[in-house]
Structure formats: structure tokens, C-alpha cells
C-alpha positions as CSV (number, residue, x, y, z in Angstrom):
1,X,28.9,-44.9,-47.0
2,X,29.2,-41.2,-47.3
3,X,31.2,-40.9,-44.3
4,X,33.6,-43.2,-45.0
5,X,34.6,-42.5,-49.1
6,X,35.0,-38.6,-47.4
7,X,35.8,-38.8,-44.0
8,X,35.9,-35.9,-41.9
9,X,39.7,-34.6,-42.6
10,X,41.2,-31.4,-41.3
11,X,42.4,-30.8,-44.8
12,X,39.3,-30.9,-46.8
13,X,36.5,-29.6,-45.1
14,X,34.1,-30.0,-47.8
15,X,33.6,-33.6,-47.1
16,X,31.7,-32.5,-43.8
17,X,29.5,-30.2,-45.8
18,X,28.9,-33.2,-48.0
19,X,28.1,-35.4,-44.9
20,X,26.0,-32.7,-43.7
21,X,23.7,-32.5,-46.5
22,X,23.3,-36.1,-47.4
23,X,22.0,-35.8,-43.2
24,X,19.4,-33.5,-43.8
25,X,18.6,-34.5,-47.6
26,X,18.1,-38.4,-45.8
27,X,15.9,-37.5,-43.1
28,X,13.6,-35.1,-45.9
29,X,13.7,-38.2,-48.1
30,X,12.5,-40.4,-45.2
31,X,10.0,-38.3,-43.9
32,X,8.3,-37.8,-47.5
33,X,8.6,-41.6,-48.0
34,X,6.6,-42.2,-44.7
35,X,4.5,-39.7,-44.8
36,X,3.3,-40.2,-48.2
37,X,2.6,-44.1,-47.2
38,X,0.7,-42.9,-44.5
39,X,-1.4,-40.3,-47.0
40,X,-1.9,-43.1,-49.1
41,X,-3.4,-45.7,-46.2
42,X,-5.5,-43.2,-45.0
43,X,-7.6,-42.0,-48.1
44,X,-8.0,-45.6,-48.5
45,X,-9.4,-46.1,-44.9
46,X,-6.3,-48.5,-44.1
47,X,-5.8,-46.2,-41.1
48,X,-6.9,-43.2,-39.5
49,X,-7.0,-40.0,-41.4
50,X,-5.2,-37.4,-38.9
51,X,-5.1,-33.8,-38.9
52,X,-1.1,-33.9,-39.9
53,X,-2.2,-36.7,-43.2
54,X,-4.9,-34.6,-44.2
55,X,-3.0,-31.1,-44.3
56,X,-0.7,-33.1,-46.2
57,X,-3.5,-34.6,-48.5
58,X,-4.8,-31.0,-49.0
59,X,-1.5,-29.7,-50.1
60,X,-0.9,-32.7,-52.6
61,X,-3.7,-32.0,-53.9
62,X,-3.4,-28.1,-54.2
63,X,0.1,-28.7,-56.2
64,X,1.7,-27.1,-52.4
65,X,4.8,-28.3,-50.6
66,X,2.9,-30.4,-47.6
67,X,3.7,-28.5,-44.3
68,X,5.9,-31.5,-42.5
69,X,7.9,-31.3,-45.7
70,X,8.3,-27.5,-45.4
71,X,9.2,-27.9,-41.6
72,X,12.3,-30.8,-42.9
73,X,13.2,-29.2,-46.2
74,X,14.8,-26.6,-48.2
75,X,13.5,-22.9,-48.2
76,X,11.4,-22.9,-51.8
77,X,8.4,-20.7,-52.6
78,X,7.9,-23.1,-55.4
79,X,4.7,-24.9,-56.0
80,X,5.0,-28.6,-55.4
81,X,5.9,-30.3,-58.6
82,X,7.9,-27.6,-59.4
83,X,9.6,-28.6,-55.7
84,X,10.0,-31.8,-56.3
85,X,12.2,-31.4,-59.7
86,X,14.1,-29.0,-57.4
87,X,14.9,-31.8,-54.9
88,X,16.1,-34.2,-57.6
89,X,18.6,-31.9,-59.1
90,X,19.4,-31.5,-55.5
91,X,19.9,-35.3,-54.7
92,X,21.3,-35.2,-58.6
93,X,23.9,-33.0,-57.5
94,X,25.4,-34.8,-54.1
95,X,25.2,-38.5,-56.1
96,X,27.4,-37.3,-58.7
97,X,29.7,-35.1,-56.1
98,X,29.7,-38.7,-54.7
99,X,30.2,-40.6,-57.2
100,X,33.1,-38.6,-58.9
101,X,34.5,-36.7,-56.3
102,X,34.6,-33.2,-54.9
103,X,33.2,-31.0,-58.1
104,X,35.3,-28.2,-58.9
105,X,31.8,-26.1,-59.4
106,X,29.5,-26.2,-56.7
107,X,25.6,-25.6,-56.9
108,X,25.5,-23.0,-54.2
109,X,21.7,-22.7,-53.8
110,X,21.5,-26.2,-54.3
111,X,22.5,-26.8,-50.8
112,X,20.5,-27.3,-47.8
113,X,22.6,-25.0,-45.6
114,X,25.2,-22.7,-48.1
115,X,26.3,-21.1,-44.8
116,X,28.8,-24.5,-44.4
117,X,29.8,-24.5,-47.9
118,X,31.0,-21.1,-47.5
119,X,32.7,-21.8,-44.3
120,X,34.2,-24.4,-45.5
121,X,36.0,-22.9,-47.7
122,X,37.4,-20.8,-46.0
123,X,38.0,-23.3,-43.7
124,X,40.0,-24.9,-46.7
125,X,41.8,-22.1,-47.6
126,X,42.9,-20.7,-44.2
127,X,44.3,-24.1,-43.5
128,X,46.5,-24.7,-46.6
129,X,48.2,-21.4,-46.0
130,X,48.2,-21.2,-42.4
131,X,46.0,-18.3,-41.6
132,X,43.1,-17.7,-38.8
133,X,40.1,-18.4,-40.7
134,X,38.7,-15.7,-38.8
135,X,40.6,-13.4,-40.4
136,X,39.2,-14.2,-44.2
137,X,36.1,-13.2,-45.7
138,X,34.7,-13.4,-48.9
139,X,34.4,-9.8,-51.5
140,X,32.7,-9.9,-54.4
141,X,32.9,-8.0,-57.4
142,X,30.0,-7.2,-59.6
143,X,30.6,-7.3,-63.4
144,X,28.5,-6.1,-66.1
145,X,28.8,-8.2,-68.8
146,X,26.4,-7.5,-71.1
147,X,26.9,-6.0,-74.0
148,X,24.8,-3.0,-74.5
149,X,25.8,-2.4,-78.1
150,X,23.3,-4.4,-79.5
151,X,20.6,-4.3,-77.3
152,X,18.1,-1.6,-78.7
């Protein structure tokens, strides 16, 4: 569905990034689904506990992100329920960049792999003015902004 409401367009290379990470968000989201059916059927004695369920039944219930879900998903040092809110403004964030188009502010850390959103953007912007997108990097500027007046 993805793919085809932002097809892959030399123009706007966003809607790659967005393909992208709808990829890797998917396979995280079916892995926990499975996995977590699996957990379930096992502490009941539906099937076999393995060593793979029980790590993950051990984490659960230490409030840790299992390890399969560590290996598939985003770099977090957060505990688990703290994780999970995490991924739901993640999955938040690509529905409504879905649903309403390409935001104009993007959630950098939000994404599975920032290293495509930055590239494309430059991608973007080396395209619409004809330049080598080698040849562009980003510079930032560090403000302070604060207002030291009235801070005692």
C-alpha cells in the first residue's frame, strides 16, 4: 500500500525512506506478534518451552526489551514498557506521514535508520538544483538560546 501512494520517484527520495522503514517497522511488528503467541502457548504447556521463548519470558517479565526484539528493532536502552510507548509513537509517526503526506517536520530519532533520511535529503536537494550529491553535506550551527537573565 505504502509503495504504491509513494512510489519510488527520482524527485522525492523520502518516499524510499518511508518504504524503508514501514520494512523494518513490519518485520519488528511481526516478529513481536509471533513471538509473543509463542510465549504465551508455551507458559501454558501448549507447546514446547524453548530456550529463545524463555529468554523472552524472562525479559517480559523483568520489564526488558526480549533479545529477538533487540536483534530486529530500534537501538533503545529503555526498559520495556517504556520501549514499547516508544514504538507506538514510532508506528504513530509513519501512519500519519501516511496518511497525510510527506510531514514538513520529521521525527529524526524516530526513525529506524536516520542515516537514509539524511541522505535523502540531500538526495532531494542535490537533484532539484542539479548538483552531485556528493558534493553537499550538512553544518550545523549551535545556538544558545536560553536566556540567562533570569536564571539565578
Amino acid at each position: 500500500m505504502v509503495s504504491n501512494k509513494y512510489p519510488t520517484s527520482y524527485e522525492e527520495s523520502m518516499n524510499t525512506v518511508l518504504f524503508q522503514e514501514c520494512v523494518r517497522y513490519n518485520n519488528l511488528l511481526a516478529d513481536m506478534a509471533i513471538m509473543l503467541k509463542q510465549v504465551l502457548l508455551a507458559l501454558i504447556g501448549e507447546v514446547v518451552m524453548s530456550e529463545e521463548l524463555e529468554a523472552m519470558a524472562n525479559a517480559i517479565f523483568d520489564n526488558k526489551v526480549p533479545p529477538s526484539w533487540e536483534k530486529k528493532g530500534f537501538l533503545s536502552l529503555k526498559p520495556l514498557a517504556s520501549w514499547i510507548e516508544d514504538c507506538n509513537s514510532r508506528i504513530d509517526f509513519l501512519l500519519e506521514w501516511i496518511n497525510t503526506g510527506t510531514p514538513i517536520v520529521f521525527w529524526v530519532s524516530g526513525f529506524f535508520f536516520p542515516q537514509a533520511f539524511f541522505t535523502g535529503t540531500l538526495q532531494n536537494f542535490a537533484r532539484a538544483r542539479t548538483i552531485a550529491v556528493d558534493k553537499l553535506s550538512f553544518d550545523f550551527t549551535y545556538l544558545d538560546t536560553i536566556d540567562h537573565t533570569h536564571i539565578k
